[in-house]
N, C-alpha and C positions, 0 to 999 in steps of 0.2 A: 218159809215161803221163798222159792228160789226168786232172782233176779231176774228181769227178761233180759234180751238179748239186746234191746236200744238202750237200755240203760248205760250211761258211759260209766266207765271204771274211776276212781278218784283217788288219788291219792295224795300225800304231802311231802315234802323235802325241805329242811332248812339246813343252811349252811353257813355257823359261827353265829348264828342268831341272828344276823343281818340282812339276810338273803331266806325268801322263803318262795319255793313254785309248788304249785297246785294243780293235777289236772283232773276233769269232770267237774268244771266249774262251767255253772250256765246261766248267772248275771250276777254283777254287784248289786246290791242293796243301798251302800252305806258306806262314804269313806272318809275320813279324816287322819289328822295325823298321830292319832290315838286308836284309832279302831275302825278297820274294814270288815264290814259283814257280806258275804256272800251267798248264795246259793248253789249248793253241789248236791253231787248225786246219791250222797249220806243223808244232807239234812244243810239246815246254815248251820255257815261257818263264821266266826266271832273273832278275828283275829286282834290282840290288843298289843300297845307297842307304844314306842315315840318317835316321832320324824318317819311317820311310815309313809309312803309313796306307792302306788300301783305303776310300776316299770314299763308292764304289757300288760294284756288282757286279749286274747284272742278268741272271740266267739264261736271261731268254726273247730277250731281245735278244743278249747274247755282249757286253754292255758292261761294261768295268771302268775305273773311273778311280781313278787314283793320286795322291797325294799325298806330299810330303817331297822330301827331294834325291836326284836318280837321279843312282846313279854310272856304270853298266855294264849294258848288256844283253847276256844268251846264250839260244843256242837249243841244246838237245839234241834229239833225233828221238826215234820212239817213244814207248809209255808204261811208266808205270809197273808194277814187276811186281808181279802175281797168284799166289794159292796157291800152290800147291808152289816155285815159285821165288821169291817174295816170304819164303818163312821161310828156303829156304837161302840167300840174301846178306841176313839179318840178324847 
């Protein structure tokens, strides 16, 4: 199934483990100083660490840059769930 053409591109960069940017990012979810989860144009993104910090974040662009020590990256598919099934798995 090919891509449409609004779909933004995404990709990741880290640098020295300290420094991570991402573009086709289109909200945070979740952040603390162990783990930012996000939404890109893959799937969420799970990003785990310590002392992590969100630097930027810019909506119009899909840029987000990271900060602190990146231990681990995951992706899960999908999003997150909506009404009626968002209260029954709480």
């Amino acid at each position: 199934m090919a891509q449409t053409a609004s779909a933004k591109a995404h990709s990741l960069h880290i640098e020295n483990r300290s420094r991570l940017t991402a573009s086709g990012v289109t909200r945070v979810d979740f952040f603390s100083e162990t783990l930012i989860t996000v939404q890109t144009a893959d799937g969420r993104l799970h990003i785990k660490g310590e002392g992590l910090y969100i630097e930027n974040m810019s909506a119009e662009t899909g840029e987000l840059l990271v900060k602190g020590r990146v231990l681990a990256l995951s992706y899960t598919d999908g999003v997150r769930p909506t009404g009626v099934l968002k209260r029954l798995l709480k």
